[in-house]
C-alpha positions in Angstrom: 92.8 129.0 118.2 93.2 125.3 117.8 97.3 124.0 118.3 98.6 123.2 114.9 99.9 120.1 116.3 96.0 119.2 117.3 95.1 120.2 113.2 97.8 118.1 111.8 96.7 114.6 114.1 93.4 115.3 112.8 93.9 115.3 109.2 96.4 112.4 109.4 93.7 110.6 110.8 91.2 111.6 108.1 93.9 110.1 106.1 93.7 107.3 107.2 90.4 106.1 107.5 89.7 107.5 104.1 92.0 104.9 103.3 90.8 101.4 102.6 92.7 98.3 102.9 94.0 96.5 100.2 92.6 92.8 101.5 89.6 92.3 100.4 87.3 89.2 101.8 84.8 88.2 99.1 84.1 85.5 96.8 83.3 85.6 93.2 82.3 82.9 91.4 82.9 82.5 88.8 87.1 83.1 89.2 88.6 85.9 87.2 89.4 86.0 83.9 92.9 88.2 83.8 93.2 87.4 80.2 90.7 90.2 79.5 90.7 91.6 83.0 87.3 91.1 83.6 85.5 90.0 87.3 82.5 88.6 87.7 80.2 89.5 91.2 77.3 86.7 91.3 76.7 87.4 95.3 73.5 88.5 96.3 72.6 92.2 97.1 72.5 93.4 100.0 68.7 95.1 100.2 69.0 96.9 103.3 72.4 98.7 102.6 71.0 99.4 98.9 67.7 100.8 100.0 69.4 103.6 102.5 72.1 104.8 100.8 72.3 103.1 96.9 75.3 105.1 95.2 77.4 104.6 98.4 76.6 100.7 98.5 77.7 100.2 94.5 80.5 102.4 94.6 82.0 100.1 97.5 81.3 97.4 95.6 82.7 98.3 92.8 85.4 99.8 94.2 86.1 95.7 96.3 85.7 93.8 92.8 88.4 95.9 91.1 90.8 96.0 94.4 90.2 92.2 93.5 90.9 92.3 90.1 94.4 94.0 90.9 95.6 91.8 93.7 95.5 89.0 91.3 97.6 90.9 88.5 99.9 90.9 91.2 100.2 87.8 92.0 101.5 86.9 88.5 104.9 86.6 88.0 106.8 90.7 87.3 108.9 91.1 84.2 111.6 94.4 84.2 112.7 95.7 81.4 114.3 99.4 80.4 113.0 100.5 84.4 109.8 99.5 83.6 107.6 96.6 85.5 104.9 94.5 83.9 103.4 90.8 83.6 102.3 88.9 81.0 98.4 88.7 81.1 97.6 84.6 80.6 95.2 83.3 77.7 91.7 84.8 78.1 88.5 82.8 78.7 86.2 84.6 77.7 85.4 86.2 73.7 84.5 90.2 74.2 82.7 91.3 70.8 84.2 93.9 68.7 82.6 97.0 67.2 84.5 96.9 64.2 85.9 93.7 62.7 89.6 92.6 62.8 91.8 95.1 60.5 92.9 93.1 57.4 96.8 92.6 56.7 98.2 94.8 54.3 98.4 93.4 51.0 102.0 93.4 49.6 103.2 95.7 47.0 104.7 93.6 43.4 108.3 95.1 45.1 107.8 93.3 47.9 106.5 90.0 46.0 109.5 90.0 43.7 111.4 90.3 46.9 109.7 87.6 48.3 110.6 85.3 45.6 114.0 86.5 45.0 115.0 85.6 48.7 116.0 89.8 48.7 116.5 91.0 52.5 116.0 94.6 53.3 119.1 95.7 54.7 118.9 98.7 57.1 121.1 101.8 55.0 123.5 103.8 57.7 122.0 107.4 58.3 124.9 108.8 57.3 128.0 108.3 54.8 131.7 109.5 54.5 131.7 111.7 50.8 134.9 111.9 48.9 134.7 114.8 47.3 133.3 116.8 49.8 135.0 115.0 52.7 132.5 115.3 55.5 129.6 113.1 56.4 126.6 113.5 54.3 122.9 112.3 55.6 121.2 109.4 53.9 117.9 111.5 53.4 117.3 115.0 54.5 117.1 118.5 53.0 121.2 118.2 54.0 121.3 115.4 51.3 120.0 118.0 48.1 122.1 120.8 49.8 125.7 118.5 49.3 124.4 117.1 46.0 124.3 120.8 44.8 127.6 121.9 46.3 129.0 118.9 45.1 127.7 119.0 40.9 128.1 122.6 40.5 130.3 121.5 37.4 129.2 118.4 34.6 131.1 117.1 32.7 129.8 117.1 29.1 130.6 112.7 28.0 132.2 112.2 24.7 129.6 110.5 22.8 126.9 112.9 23.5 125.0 114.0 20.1 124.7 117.7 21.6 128.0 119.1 23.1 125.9 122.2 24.4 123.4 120.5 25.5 122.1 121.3 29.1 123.3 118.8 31.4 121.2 120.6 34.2 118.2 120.4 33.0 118.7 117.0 32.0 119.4 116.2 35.2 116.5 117.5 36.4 114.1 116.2 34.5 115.6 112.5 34.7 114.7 113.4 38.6 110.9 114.2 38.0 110.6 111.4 35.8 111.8 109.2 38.5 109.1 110.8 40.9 106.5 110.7 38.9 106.9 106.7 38.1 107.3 106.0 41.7 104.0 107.9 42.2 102.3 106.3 39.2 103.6 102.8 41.1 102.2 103.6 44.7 99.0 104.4 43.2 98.8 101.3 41.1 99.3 99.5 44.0 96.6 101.1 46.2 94.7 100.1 43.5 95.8 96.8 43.3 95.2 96.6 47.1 91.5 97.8 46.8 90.4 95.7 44.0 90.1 98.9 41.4 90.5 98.6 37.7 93.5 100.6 36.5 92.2 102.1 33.0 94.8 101.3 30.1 96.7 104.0 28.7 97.9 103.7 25.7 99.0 100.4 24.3 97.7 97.2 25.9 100.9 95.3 27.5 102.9 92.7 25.3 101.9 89.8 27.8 100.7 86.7 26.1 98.2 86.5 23.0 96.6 89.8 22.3 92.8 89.2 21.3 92.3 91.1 18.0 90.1 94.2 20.0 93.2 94.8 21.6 95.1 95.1 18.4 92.5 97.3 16.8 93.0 99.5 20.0 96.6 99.8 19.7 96.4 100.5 16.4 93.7 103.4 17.1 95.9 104.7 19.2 98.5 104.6 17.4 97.3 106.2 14.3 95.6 109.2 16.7 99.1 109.7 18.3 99.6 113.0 16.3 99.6 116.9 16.4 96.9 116.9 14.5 95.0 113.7 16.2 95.0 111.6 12.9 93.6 113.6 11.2 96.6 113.8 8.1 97.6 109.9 9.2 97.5 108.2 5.7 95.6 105.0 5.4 96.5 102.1 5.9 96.2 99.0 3.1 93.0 97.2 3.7 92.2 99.0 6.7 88.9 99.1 8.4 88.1 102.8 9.5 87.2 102.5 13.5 84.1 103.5 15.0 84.9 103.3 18.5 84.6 106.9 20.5 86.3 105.3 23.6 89.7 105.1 22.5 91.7 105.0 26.0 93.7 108.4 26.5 91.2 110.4 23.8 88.8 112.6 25.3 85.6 112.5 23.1 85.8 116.0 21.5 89.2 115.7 20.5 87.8 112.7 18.0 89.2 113.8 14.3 86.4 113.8 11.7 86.3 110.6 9.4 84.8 113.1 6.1 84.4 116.1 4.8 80.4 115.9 5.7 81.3 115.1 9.3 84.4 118.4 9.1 81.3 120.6 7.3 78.9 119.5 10.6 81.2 120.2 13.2 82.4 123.8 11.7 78.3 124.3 11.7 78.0 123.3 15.0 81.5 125.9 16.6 79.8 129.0 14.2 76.2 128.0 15.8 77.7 128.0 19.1 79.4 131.9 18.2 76.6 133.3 16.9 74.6 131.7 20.4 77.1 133.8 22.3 75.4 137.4 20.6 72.7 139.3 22.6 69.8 138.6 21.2 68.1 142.1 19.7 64.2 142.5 21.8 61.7 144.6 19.7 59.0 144.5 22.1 61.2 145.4 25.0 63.3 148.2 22.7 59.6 149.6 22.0 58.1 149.5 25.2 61.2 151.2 26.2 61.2 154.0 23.7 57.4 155.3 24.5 58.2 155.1 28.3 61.2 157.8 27.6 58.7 160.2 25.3 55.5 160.1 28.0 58.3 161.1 30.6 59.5 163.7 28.4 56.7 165.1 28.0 55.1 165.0 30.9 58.0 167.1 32.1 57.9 169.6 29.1 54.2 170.1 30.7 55.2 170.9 34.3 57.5 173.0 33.2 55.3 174.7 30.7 52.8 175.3 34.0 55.4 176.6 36.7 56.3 179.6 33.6 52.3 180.6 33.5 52.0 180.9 37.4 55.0 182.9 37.5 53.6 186.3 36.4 50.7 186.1 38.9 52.0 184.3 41.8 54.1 186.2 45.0 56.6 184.8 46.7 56.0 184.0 50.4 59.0 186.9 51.1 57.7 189.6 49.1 55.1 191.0 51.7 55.8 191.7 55.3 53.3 191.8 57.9 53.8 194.6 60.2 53.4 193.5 64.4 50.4 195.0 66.2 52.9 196.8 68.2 54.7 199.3 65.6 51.5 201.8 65.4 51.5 201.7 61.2 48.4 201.6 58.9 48.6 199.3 56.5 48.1 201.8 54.1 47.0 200.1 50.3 49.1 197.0 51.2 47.4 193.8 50.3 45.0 192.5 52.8 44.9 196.3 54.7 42.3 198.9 54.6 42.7 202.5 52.9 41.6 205.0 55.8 41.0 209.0 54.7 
């Protein structure tokens, strides 16, 4: 049994001759490029050394040309900051190609335009304020924010001028706040839109910017006029009015077009009672026929069999009546069937 002190020298000096020194004596040409930490190894190989043992002879290599690559980073001048050491890598020499070109900068939102040209900072809000009511810090944003809002307006006051004094300030309330979320989603999705070239269809009435071209105006007034319960359908006419025949009236989905006469009304009622009477099974004959005779031949092909089994019954013996005596017993078969009458 080896001395454990005898194990331990060895394994310390395994150690350290599987340790390599970080000096390395080789010349690259051309000189390192830190800027995109990349090392360039022009020498010659060495043929012998790669002929006898190839994966040993690169993996040195390799293994130099980085140690290398490192020594420089440490020559450049270290920077600390919050415990942590780093350098500033210098301008790179040399152009790497991408895989995927350079991400675009995010276009800006009309907010943030508006901003822009108002001179309007964005001032960072405090995560929390002091409530008077309540008296105790409420969060900014937060589940804790809706929880004091409800503790807080568990009473409304009803205002003075309101046209409704029982009207339910609640609900009120919350549908101001859905209206509010569903414009600020209606904006974030106009400006996606905006950001990716898309088309927004108009809804509605055309905007009140500049000259309206008189396409627009017929729109509007389309839409308009169709703006009913009963889509237009009971709108009076207009003096010197031009009946429409545009079917793409934005916000109008095609079969929801009110008919223009009493020929078109009597067409479409054909076409719905067409459409019912498509929904009826359709009566077969030659199926109901077919159908009919196969039921009677199986009728009375069974009337038949069982007309047969009542004929055989008179004549025919079950398996069970007769008995076969054993050869041992010593009887005569006596004027049984299949025996032999003896005197």
């Amino acid at each position: 049994m080896e001395d454990i002190t005898a194990v331990l020298n060895k394994k310390a000096a395994l150690d350290v001759s599987a340790q390599q020194s970080v000096s390395v004596t080789k010349v690259l040409d051309p000189e390192i490029d830190l800027g995109t930490l990349l090392s360039f190894d022009s020498n010659d190989f060495d043929t012998q050394q790669l002929r006898s043992d190839q994966e040993k002879y690169l993996t040195n290599e390799t293994r130099n040309n980085v140690q290398l690559l490192i020594n420089k980073l440490f020559e450049l001048p270290m920077k600390n900051e919050d415990g942590y050491m780093y350098v500033d890598l210098p301008e790179p020499r040399y152009n790497l190609p991408r895989e995927k070109p350079l991400p675009t900068a995010k276009p800006l939102t009309k907010w943030q335009k508006f901003a822009i040209e108002k001179g309007i900072k964005k001032t960072s809000k405090p995560k929390a304020t002091w409530d008077e009511i309540l008296q105790k810090w409420i969060p900014t944003y937060g589940y804790k924010k809706a929880a004091a809002d409800k503790e807080k307006d568990w009473i409304l006051e009803v205002p003075g001028n309101a046209a409704d004094p029982n009207i339910d300030l609640f609900a009120q309330k919350r549908e101001a706040k859905k209206e509010r979320v569903a414009k600020n989603e209606y904006q974030r999705l106009r400006n996606i839109a905006a950001s990716r070239k898309i088309k927004v269809p108009a809804v509605g009435l055309p905007p009140l910017e500049g000259t309206l071209h008189s396409n627009q105006l017929k729109t509007a007034v389309d839409v308009a006029k169709i703006s009913t319960a009963s889509v237009g359908k009971f709108q009076p006419k207009i003096s010197k009015e031009v009946v429409s025949t545009k079917k793409n009236i934005p916000g109008l989905k095609k079969d929801k077009i009110p008919a223009k006469s009493m020929k078109d009304e009597k067409s479409s009622s054909l076409q719905i009672l067409e459409s019912i009477n498509n929904k009826k099974p359709k009566f077969n004959l030659e199926k109901a026929a077919n159908k009919a005779i196969h039921a009677e031949e199986v009728e009375r092909h069974r009337e038949k069999k069982e007309g047969s089994d009542k004929k055989k019954g008179g004549r025919s013996r079950s398996k069970g009546s007769f008995k076969r005596p054993t050869a041992n017993t010593g009887k005569r078969l006596g004027k049984q069937k299949g025996g032999r009458k003896r005197r």
